[in-house]
N, C-alpha and C positions, 0 to 999 in steps of 0.2 A: 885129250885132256890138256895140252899144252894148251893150245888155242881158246880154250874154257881160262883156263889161269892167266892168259893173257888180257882176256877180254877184261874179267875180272875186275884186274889191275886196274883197267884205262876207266874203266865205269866207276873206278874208288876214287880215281885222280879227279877224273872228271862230277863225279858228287863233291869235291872237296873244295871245287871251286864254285859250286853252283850254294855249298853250305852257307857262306857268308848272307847269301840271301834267302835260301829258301829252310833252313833246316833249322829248326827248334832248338836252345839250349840244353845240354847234355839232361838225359830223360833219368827219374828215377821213379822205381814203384815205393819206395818207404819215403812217400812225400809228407806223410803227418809226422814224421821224425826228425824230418830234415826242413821244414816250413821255413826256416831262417833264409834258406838259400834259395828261395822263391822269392822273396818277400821282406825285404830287408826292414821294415817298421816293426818286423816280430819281435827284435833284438830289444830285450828289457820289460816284454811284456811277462814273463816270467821272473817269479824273487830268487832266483840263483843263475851261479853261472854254468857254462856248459858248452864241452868240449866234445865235437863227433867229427867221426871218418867214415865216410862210404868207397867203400869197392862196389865194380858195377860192372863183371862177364857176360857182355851180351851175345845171345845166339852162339851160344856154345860148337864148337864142329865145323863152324864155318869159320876160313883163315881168313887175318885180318878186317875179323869183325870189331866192334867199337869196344873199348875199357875205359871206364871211368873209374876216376880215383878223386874224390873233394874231399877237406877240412875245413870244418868251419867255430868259431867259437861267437860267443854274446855273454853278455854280461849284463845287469842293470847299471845304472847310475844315479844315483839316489834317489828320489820318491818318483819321478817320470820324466825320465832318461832310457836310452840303452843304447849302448857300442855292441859293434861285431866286427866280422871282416872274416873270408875265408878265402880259401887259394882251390881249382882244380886244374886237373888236366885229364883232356878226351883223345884218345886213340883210334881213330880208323885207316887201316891198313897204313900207306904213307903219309900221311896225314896226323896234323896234330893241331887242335887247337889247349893253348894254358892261359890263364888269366886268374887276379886275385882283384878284391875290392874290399876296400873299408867304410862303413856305414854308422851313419850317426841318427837316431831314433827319439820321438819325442812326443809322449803319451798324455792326451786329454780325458779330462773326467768328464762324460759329456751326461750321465746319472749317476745315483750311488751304484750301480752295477755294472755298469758301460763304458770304454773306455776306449779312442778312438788312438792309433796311432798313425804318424805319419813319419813317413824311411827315407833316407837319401843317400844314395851310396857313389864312394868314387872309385874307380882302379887301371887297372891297365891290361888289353885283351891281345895276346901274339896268335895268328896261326902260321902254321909251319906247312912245305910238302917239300919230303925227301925225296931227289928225283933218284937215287940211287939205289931207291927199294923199287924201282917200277920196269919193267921188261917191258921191251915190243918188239915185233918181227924187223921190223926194218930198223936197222943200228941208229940210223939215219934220222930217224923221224924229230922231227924238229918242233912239236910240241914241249917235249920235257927236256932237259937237261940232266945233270947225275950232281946237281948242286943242291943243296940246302937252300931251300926260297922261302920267303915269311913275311910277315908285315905285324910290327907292333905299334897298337892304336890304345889311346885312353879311351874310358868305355864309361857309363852311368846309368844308375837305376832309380828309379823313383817308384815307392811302395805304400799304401796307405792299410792298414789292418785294424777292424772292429770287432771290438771281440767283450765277449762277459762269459763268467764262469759256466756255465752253459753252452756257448756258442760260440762260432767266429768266424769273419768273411776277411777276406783280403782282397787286393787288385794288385796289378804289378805290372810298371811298363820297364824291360831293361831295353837297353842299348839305345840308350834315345840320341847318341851324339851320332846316331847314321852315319858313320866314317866310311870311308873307303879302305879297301881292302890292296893292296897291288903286289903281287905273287912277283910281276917279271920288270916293268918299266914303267912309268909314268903315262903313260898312253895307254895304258891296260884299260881298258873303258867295259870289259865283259862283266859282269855277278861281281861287282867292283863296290856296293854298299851294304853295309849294313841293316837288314831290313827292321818294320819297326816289329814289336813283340809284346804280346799282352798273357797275363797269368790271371787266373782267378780261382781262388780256392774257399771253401769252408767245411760248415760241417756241425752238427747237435751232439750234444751228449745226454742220451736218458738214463736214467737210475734204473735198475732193475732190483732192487731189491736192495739193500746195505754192502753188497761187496761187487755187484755188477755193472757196470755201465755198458751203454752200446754206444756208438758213435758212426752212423752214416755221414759219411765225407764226400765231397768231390774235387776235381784238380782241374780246369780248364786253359786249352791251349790252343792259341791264336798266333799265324803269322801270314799276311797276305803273300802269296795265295793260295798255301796250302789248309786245305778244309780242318775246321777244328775239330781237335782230341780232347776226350773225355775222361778221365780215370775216376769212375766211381767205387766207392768203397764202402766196407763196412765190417768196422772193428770192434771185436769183444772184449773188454778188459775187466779184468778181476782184482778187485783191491788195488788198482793200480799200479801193479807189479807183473804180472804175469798178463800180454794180448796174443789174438789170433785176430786173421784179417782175411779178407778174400778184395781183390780188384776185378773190376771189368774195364780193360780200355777200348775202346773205339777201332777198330779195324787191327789192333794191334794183336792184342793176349788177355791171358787171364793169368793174374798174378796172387799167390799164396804168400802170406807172412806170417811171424810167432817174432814174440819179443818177450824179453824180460828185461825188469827194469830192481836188482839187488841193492837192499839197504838205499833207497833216495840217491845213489850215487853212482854206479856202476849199470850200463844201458849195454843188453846187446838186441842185435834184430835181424834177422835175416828172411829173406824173399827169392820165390823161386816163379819165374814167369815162364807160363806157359802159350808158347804161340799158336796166334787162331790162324793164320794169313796163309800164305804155300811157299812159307820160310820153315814149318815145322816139316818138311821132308828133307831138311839136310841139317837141323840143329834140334839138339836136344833141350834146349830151353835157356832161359837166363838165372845166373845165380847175383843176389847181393846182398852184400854183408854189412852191416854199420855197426860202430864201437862208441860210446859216449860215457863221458864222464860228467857229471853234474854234483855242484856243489855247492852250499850257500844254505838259506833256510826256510820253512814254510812261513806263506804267509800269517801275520798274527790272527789268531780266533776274534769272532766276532764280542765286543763288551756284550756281559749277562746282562738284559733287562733289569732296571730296578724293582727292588721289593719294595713294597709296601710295610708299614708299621704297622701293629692293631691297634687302632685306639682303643684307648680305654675307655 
């Protein structure tokens, strides 16, 4: 067992340095809840503002597996505008990546229905490896240290979202400033850039009747060269207050949601992913939580058609 926990160890250390290039931004399954932080042009496409937190316990049972914790808020700013800016941090075993960014958002009428926006965000991206969390048989070994090592890099997204009351598609490239990463020295030449990153999400909403909607979604994920991930979905919402969801992601799981969404203001949601892969013989699954507050007001009604006079 020892030598299992050791191995463990070295293969976390060892992904943490391989993350800067190969490994996806922190994953979530409540991605139609969270669209802001995919996709920084969402900010202001909605007429209120709006405050959310995701928790994010992956693979329950296995030690130093990944925790995610983001805040992110948006707001409008007057007829086609919108600000946001959120903060997260991701935990895997010694390993930590934190980062926040502020985003400015700026919305074209492109028909009476239509409405394109375009995102641009700025922030700053640290990751961390504590060598003091990490064991190996030989004291000696001269890969890690028991120091605190990190590298903090300004980071930027660029996001473009089309969207009408029925529909919406987004693109999203983050970390386009491809910075280097350097854990130990200036010669660090190994998984030393930032690789590039592509998002692409949408998704319909059909009516089912007066209190129904469905909404088939999908979330797509791109990073050379690891093959791309798919999260398809498909959510039932009732009077806009009360959804259930089901996901299917691509070689990963299958993830279950319920949300409510009290009085136009108060949002909770939670998702429980179940994995497909030969990671479910030692974890019972992932749990995540989001809190949202939204506040502000509905769009105004459409003006009534004029009447006619009778003549006389």
């Amino acid at each position: 067992m020892d030598l299992m926990r050791h191995l463990l160890l070295l293969l976390i250390a060892g992904s943490s340095l391989q993350a800067v290039r190969a490994q996806q931004l922190p994953q979530l399954s409540q991605y139609n809840s969270n669209d802001y932080l995919y996709d920084p042009a969402v900010a202001g496409s909605r007429p209120w503002f709006e405050i959310r937190s995701t928790h994010r316990n992956q693979w329950v049972g296995i030690q130093d597996a990944p925790r995610t914790f983001m805040l992110s808020a948006t707001t409008p700013l007057g007829t086609n505008m919108g600000l946001g800016g959120y903060i997260f941090t991701d935990n895997v075993g010694p390993s930590r990546r934190t980062g926040m960014q502020l985003s400015y958002a700026y919305h074209l009428r492109i028909t009476e229905g239509i409405k394109l926006g375009l995102g641009l965000s700025f922030g700053m991206l640290q990751f961390l490896i504590d060598g003091s969390k990490i064991e190996f048989h030989d004291p000696d070994e001269p890969l890690m240290d028991a120091q605190l090592r990190g590298s903090l890099m300004p980071d930027a997204t660029f996001g473009l979202y089309l969207y009408h009351e029925k529909w919406w598609f987004g693109a999203t490239a983050p970390q386009l400033l491809h910075n280097r990463v350097i854990f130990f020295d200036d010669q660090d030449q190994s998984f030393s850039t930032l690789a590039a990153h592509y998002y692409a999400l949408g998704g319909y909403r059909f009516a089912i009747g007066e209190d129904l909607k469905l909404e088939p979604s999908f979330l797509l994920k791109y990073v050379d060269p690891v093959p791309p991930k798919v999260d398809l979905t498909a959510t039932v919402r009732y009077r806009d207050m009360v959804w259930l969801g089901a996901t299917y992601r691509t070689e990963d799981a299958l993830s279950f949601m319920v949300g409510y969404w009290m009085k136009k203001t108060f949002q909770f949601g939670y998702s429980y992913d179940l994995t497909t892969t030969n990671l479910r013989n030692y974890t019972s699954g992932t749990h995540e939580v989001m809190l949202g507050v939204t506040f502000g007001k509905e769009p105004p009604p459409p003006p009534a058609p004029p009447t006619l006079e009778p003549t006389p």
